[in-house]
Every structure is written in structure tokens, then in C-alpha cells.
C-alpha positions in Angstrom: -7.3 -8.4 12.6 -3.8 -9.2 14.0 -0.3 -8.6 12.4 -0.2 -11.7 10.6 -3.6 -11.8 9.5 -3.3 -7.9 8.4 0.2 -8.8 6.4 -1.9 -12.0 4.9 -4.3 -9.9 3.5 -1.9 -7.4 1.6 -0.6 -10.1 0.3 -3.3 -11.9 -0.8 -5.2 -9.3 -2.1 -1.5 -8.1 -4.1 -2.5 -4.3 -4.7 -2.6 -1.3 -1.7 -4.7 1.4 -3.2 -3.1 4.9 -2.3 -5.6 7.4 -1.6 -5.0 11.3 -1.8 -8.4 12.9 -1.4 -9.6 16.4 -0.7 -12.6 14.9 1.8 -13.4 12.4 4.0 -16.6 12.1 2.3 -14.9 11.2 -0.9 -12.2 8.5 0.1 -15.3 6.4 1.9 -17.3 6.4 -1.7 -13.8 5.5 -3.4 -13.7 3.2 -0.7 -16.6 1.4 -1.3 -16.0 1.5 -5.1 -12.6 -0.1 -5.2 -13.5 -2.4 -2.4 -16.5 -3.8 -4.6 -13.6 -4.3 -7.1 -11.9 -6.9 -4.8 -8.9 -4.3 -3.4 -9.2 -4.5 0.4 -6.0 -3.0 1.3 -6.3 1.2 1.7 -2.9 3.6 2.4 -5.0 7.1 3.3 -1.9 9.4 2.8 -1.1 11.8 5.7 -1.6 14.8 3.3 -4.5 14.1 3.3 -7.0 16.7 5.1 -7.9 15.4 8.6 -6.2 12.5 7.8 -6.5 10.6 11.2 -9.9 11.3 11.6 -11.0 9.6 8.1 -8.7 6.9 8.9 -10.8 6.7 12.4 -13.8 6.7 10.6 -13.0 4.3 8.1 -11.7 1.5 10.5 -15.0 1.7 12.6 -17.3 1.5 9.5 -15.3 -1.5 7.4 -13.9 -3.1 10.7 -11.9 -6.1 9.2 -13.4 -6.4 5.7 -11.0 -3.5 4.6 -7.8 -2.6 5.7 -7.0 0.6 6.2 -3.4 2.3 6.5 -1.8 5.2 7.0 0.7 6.8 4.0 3.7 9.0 4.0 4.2 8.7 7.6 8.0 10.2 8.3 8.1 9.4 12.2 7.9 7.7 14.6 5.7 10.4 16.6 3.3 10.5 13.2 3.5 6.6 13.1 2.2 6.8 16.9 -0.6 9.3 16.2 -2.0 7.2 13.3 -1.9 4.0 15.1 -3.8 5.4 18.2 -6.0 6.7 15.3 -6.2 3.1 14.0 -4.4 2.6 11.2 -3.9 -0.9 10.4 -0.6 -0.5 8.8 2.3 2.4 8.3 3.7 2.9 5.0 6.6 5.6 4.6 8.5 6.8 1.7 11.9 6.4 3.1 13.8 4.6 6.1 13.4 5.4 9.4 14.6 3.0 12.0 12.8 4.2 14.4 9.7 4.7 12.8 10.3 0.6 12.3 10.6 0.0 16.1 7.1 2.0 17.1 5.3 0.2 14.6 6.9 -3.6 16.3 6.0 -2.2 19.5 2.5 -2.0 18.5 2.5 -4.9 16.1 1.2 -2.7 13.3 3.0 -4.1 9.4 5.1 -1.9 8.8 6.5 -1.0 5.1 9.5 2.1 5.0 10.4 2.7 1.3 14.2 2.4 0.3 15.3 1.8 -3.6 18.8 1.0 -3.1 19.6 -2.9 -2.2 21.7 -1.6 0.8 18.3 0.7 2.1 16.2 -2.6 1.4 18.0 -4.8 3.2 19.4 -2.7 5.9 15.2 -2.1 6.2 14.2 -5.7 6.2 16.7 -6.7 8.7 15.4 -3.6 11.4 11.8 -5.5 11.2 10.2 -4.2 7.9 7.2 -6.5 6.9 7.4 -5.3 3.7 9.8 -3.0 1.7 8.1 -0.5 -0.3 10.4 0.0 -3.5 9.8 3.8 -4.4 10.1 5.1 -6.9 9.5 1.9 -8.8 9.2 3.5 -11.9 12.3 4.7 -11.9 13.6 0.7 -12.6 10.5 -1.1 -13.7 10.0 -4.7 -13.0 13.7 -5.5 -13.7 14.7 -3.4 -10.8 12.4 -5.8 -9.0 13.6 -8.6 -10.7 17.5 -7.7 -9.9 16.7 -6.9 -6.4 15.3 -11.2 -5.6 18.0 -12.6 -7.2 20.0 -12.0 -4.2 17.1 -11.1 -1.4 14.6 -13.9 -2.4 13.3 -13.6 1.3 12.4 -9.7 1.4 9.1 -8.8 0.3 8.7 -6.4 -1.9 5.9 -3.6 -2.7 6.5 -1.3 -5.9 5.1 1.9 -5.8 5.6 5.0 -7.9 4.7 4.3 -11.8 2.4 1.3 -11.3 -0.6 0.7 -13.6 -2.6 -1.5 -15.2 -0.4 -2.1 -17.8 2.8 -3.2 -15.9 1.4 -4.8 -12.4 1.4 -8.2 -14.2 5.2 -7.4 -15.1 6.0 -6.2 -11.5 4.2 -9.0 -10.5 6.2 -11.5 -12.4 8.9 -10.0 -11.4 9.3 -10.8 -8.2 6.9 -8.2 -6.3 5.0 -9.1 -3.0 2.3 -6.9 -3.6 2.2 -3.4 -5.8 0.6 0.3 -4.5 -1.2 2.1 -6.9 -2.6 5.7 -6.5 -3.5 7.8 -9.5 -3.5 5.3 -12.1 -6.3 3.6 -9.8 -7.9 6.7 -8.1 -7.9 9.7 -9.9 -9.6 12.7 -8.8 -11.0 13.5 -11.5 -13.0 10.9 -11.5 -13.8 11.9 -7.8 -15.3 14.8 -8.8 -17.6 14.2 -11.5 -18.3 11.1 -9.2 -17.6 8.2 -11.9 -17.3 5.0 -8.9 -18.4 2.5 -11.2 -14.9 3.6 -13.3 -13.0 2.9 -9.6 -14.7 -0.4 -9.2 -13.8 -1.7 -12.7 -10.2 -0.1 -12.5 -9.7 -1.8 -8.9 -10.8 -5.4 -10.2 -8.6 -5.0 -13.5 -5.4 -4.0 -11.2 -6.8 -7.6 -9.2 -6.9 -9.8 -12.2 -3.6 -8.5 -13.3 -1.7 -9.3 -10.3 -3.3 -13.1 -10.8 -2.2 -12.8 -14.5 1.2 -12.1 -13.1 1.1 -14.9 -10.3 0.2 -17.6 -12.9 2.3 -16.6 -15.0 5.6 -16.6 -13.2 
């Protein structure tokens, strides 16, 4: 899947699961779960144990049919070791130029968090693909909302405080696409082994970003 294709798909699909899991053996069930639920877009968080390995796996089992990034990436050196790895896309927390420039390089999407409108834009004009508004929940969908009126063109990805009950909102709002971890894949429900509960959560997250798009 190229760059384009890969950014298409985020965007399509409207939600990037975030996955913090204590195996590798548990993020493929979720995995398989939330993908049944129509969410095809995966952020495997670099604390998670063996991180670039399950991202390896991953890629080579769901090829293109799920795309698989790596999360709170903080360099450009980490950024380098997950693509080589095969992530699909980098996501950061914060702003780093540089970390920006290796993923162009590569043509990997790219998405570096900022919350101000100086550290959005100043992101979106070093090549960001996305800007991943963190913490989101800090300003709820009128943060979004404020943030469009005056950079319509930037695309932007809430994360932090997203849920069921406000995608549609963030949605409507203005938002590109939303990430969702705990309020989507909660490891409690890892452990007892409930994936039916991820499948159903994943395709309500789905119908809520339509909700949102039709009713903007």
C-alpha cells in the first residue's frame, strides 16, 4: 500500500485504534476483533513490549487489509527503526521536525501531535499528513471546530478523551479522522478475553464517525 493509498485509508475508515498491550499474542486477537468491526487502521504504541517485532508480525500476516502503525514514536532514529520494522505510518505525541523529514524520506504518513494552532500549523507546513490534536480532551470538539475555521486545509486527528459518545461530535466538528485507545481496547477485556465486546465497540466507534459525516 503506498502513501496515498495508506493516508486514503485512515481517512476513509475515520478511527486509528491505539493499542497498548502486554503481548504480541494479544494485540493480534484484538486485532482481528476490531478489524471484524470495520477499524482497519492500527497505532501499536512503542511501549509496548517488543513493539517492532509485533508490528513485524502483524504487517506480514494482514499485508494490506489492515494498516498497521507505529505510536509514540519521539525520533527520528525510533521513526527509522519502526519503519525498517514496517510500520505503515508514525504517529508521535509531540513535534519533531525531524522525525517529519525521515518519515518523507521513506514516504511513510506521518502524524506529530501539537494542540496549539502555532504547533499545528508550524507541523502541517514541515510535511505532516495529518496533525494529531493531543490531548483532545482537553478542548473537545470546539477546539476542533476553532482550529478549521482558520486551517480548513490541515487535517486533523483527535486523540486523548475520544469515545463513543463524542466521535460523532469530533467528527462534526471538523476532525479528519479520531484515535481511540482505552475507550475501544481495554485490557480488561484482554484478559478475560471478551473480543466479541472489541468487535461491537470497534463497529459502534465506525457508525459514529458516519453519524458525524452525515450529519455535518
Amino acid at each position: 500500500m503506498n502513501h496515498q493509498e495508506s493516508i486514503r485509508l485512515i481517512r476513509d475508515t475515520g478511527v486509528v485504534a491505539i493499542m497498548r498491550t502486554k503481548s504480541s499474542e494479544q494485540l493480534l486477537r484484538a486485532a482481528d476483533a476490531i478489524r471484524e468491526g470495520g477499524v482497519r487502521a492500527i497505532e501499536v504504541t512503542m511501549t509496548t513490549p517488543g513493539a517492532l517485532s509485533v508490528i513485524e508480525q502483524a504487517v506480514s500476516k494482514y499485508g494490506s487489509d489492515v494498516l498497521f502503525g507505529a505510536g509514540t514514536v519521539l525520533d527520528a532514529e525510533s521513526a527509522r527503526s519502526a519503519i525498517l520494522s514496517g510500520a505503515q505510518f508514525i504517529v508521535s505525541p509531540s513535534f519533531n521536525p525531524a522525525l517529519i523529514e525521515i518519515c518523507r524520506r521513506y514516504s511513510i504518513p506521518v502524524m506529530p501531535g501539537a494542540y496549539t494552532p502555532t504547533e499545528i500549523l508550524t507541523a502541517w507546513e514541515c510535511g505532516a499528513d495529518m496533525v494529531k490534536v493531543f490531548p483532545a480532551g482537553l478542548g473537545g470538539p470546539s477546539l476542533i471546530k476553532a482550529i478549521k475555521a482558520p486551517f480548513p486545509q490541515v487535517e486533523l486527528v483527535p486523540v486523548g478523551g475520544v469515545n463513543v459518545d463524542n466521535t460523532a461530535d469530533f467528527i462534526r466538528a471538523g476532525a479528519a479522522a479520531v484515535g481511540v485507545g482505552s475507550a475501544l481496547i481495554n485490557q480488561k477485556l484482554l484478559e478475560v478475553g471478551d473480543f466479541d465486546a472489541l468487535t461491537e465497540r470497534a463497529r459502534r466507534l465506525v457508525e459514529e464517525v458516519a453519524r458525524g459525516r452525515n450529519s455535518r
